[in-house]
C-alpha positions as CSV (number, residue, x, y, z in Angstrom):
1,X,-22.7,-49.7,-50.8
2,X,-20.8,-52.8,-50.1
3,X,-17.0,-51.9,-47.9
4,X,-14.3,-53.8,-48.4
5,X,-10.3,-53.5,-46.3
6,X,-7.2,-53.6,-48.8
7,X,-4.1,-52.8,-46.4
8,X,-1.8,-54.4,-49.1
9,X,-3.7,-53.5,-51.8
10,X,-1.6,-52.3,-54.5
11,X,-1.7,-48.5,-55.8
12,X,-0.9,-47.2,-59.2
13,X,-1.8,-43.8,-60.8
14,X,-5.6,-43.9,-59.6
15,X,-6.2,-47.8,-59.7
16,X,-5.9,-50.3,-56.9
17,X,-5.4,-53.8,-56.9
18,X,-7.3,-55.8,-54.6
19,X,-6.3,-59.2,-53.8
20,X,-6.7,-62.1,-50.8
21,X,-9.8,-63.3,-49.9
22,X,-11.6,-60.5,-50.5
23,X,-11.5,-61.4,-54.5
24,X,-14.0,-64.0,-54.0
25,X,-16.5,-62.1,-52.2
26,X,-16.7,-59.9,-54.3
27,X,-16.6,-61.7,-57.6
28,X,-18.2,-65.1,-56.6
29,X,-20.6,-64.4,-53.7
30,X,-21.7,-60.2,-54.8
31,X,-21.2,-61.1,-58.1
32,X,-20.0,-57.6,-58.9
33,X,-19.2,-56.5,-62.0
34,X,-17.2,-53.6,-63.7
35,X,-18.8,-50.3,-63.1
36,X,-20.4,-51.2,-59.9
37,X,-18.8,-49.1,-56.8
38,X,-17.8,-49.8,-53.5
39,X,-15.6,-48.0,-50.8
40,X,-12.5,-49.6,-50.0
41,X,-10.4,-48.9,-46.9
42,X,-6.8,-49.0,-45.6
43,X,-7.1,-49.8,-42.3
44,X,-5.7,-46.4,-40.9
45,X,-9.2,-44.8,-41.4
46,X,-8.6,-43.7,-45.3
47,X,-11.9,-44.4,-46.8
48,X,-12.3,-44.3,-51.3
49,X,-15.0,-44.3,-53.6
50,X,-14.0,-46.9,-56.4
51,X,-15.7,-48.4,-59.2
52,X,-14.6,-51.5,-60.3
53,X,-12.6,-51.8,-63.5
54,X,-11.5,-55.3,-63.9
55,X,-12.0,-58.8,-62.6
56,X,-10.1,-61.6,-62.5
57,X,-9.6,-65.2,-61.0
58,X,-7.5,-63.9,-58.3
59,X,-7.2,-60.0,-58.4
60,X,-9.8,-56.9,-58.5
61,X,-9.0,-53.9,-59.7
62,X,-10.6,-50.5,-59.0
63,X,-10.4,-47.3,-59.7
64,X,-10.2,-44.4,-57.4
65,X,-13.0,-42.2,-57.5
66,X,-13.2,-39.9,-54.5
67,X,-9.7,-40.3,-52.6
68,X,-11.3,-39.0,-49.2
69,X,-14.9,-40.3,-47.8
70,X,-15.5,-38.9,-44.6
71,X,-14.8,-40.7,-41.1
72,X,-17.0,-43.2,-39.3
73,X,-14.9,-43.3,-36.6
74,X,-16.1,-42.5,-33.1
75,X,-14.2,-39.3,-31.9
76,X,-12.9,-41.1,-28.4
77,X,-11.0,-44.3,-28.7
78,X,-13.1,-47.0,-26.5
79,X,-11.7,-50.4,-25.2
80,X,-14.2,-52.5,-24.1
81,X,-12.9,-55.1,-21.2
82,X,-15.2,-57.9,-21.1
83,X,-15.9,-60.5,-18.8
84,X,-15.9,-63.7,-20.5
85,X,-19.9,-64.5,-21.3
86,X,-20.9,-68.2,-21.7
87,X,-21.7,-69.8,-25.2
88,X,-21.0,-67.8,-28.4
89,X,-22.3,-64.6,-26.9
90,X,-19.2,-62.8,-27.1
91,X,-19.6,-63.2,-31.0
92,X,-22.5,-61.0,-30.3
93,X,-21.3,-59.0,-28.3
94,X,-18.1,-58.0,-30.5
95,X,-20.4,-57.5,-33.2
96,X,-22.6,-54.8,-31.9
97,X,-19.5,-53.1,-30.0
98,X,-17.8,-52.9,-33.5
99,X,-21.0,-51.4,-35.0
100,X,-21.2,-49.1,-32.1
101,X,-17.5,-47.5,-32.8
102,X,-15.6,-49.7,-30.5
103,X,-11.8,-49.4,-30.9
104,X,-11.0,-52.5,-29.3
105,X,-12.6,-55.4,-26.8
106,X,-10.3,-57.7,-24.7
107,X,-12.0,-60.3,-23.4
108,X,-10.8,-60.6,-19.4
109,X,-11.7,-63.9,-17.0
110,X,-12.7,-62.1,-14.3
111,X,-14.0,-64.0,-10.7
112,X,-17.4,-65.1,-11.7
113,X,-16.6,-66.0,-15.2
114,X,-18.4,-69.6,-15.8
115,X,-15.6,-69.7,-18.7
116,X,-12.3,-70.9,-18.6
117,X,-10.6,-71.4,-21.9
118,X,-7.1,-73.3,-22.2
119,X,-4.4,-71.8,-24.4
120,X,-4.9,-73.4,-27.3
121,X,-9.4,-72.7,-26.8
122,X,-8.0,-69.0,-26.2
123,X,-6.1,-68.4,-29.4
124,X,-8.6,-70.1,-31.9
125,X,-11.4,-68.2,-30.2
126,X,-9.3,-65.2,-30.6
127,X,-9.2,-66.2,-34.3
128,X,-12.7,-66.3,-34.9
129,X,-13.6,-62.6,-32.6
130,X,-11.1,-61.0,-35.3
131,X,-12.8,-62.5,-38.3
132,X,-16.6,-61.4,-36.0
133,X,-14.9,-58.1,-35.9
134,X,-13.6,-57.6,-39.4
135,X,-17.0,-58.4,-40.8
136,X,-18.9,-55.9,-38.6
137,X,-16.5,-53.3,-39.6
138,X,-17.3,-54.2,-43.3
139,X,-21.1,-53.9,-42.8
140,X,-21.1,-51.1,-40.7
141,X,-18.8,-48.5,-43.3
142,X,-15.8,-48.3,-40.7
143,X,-12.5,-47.2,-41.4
144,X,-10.4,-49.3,-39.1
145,X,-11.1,-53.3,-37.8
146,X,-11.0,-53.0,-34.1
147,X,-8.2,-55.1,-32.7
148,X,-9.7,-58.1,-30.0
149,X,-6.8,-58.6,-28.1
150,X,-6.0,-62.1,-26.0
151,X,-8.3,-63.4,-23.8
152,X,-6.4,-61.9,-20.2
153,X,-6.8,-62.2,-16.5
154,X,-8.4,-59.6,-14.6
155,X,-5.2,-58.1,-13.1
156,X,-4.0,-57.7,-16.7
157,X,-6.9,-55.8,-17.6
158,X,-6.8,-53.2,-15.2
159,X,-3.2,-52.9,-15.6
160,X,-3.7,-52.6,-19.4
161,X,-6.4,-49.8,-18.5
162,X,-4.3,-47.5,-16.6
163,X,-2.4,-46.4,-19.5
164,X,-5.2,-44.7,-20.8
165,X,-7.3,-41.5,-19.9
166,X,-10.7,-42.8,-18.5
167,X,-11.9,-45.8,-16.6
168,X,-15.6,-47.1,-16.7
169,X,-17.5,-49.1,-14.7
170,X,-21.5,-49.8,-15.3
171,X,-22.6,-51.6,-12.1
172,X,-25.7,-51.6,-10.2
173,X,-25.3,-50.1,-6.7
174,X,-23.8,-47.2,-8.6
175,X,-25.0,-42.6,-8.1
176,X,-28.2,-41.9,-10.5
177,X,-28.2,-41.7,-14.0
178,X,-27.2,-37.8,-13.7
179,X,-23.8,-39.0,-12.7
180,X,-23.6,-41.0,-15.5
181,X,-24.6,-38.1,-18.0
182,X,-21.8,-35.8,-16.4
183,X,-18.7,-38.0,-16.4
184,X,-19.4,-39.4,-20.1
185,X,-20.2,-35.6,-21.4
186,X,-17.1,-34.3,-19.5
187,X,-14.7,-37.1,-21.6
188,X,-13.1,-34.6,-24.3
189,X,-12.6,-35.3,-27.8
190,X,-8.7,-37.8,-28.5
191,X,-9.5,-39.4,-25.1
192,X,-8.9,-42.7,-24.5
193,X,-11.3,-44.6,-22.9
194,X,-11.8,-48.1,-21.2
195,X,-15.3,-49.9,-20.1
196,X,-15.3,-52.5,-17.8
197,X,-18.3,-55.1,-18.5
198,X,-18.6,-58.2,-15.7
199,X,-19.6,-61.6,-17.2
200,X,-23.0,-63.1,-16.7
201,X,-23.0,-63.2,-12.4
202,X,-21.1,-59.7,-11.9
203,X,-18.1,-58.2,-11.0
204,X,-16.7,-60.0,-7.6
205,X,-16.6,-56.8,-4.6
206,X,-12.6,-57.1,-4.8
207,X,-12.7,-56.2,-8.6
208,X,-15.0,-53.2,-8.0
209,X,-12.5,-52.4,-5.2
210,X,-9.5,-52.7,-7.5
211,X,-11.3,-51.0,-10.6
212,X,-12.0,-47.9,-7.8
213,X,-8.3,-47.7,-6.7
214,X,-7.2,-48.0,-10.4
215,X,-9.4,-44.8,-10.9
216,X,-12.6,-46.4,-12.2
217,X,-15.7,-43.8,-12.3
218,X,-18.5,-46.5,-11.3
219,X,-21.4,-45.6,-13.4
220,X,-25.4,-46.4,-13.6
221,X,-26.6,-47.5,-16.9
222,X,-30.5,-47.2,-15.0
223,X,-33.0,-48.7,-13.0
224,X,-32.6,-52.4,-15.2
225,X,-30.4,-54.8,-14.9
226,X,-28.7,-55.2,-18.3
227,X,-27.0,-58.6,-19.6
228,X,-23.4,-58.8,-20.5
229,X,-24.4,-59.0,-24.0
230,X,-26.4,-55.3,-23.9
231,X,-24.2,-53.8,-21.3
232,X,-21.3,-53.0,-23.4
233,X,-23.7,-51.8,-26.3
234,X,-25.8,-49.4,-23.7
235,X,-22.3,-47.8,-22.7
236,X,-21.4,-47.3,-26.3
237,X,-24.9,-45.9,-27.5
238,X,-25.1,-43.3,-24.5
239,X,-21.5,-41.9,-25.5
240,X,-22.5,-41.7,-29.2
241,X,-25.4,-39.7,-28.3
242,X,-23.2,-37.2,-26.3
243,X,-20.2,-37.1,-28.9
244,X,-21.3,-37.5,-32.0
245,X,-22.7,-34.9,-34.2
């Protein structure tokens, strides 16, 4: 069923008015028609069952048929922090983070990032990871659009991490995957949680040292050696299998 986001949408008794950009979609490229459903969401994780009752050049409007759906949402809010990657693979990357429950990714320029954007690079890329993110969240049934927040320096990062309950760290020379098992299944439910994920060469030995004082647990994802396009993913997949029903 197709899953659409109307934060503005407008509410009256039982229907909702959809409009924005969202109108064409549905009406041009779907080509839905009145009586076909769909689940429309708010934003803060309120999910409905509409049908749709009426179509028009710039407005849809629905009406509620199930006011509470239940959550998608992963039960730990995640932050991915990651090193900027070369080429459009952080496209990718946000993509299957979102699909994977991500709350959030900020991409950092860590030591050994090839990439270095200027302001301007910075702000439209950020433009085009919120649009990546908003349509994984559509395809994937979530409640919320994770937020990608501005493309920081490493310093930033960590400081932005210490505010909340959990720091991670996949890297190689890290304990055996039994580690890894007991810090992710001792994480309790409403944590907050941030994963550190280097760029394409690695984290630099002073940013493991500053991820360690900061409280980072350094973590094993296994025996391979993972891309900075699956590493990310991996970290999100494990948790989901530990915390999700």
């Amino acid at each position: 069923m197709y899953h659409f986001f109307a934060p503005d949408g407008t509410e009256n008794d039982g229907f909702l008015t959809i409009t924005g950009p969202d109108v064409k979609h549905i009406t041009r490229v779907l080509r839905l028609e009145e009586g076909d459903r769909i689940v429309i969401s708010d934003n803060q994780d309120r999910n409905r069952l509409c049908e749709i009752a009426a179509c028009g050049p710039d407005f849809v409007r629905v009406r509620i048929l199930e006011e509470e759906l239940p959550s998608s949402e992963m039960n730990r809010r995640v932050i991915l922090f990651q090193g900027l990657p070369k080429g459009d693979k952080m496209d990718y990357i946000i993509s299957r983070s979102v699909e994977l429950g991500a709350a959030g990714l900020v991409p950092v320029e860590m030591a050994r990032s090839v990439v270095k954007l200027d302001p301007k690079k910075k702000e439209n890329r950020r433009e085009r990871w919120q649009a990546k993110a908003e349509s994984a969240a559509k395809q994937s049934g979530r409640g919320v659009i994770p937020e990608i927040g501005a493309v920081c320096g490493f310093a930033e990062a960590v400081r932005q991490a210490r505010d909340l309950d959990v720091i991670l760290v996949p890297y190689e020379s890290a304990e055996k995957m039994a580690y890894t098992r007991e810090v992710l299944s001792g994480i309790p439910a409403g944590a907050s949680v941030g994963i550190f994920i280097g760029p394409e060469g690695g984290f630099a030995p002073e940013e493991i040292e500053s991820l360690e004082q900061a409280g980072g647990k350094i973590l094993t994802l296994g025996p391979r050696i993972l891309r900075t396009e699956a590493a990310g993913a991996a970290v999100l997949a494990m948790a989901a299998l530990l915390w999700e029903d």
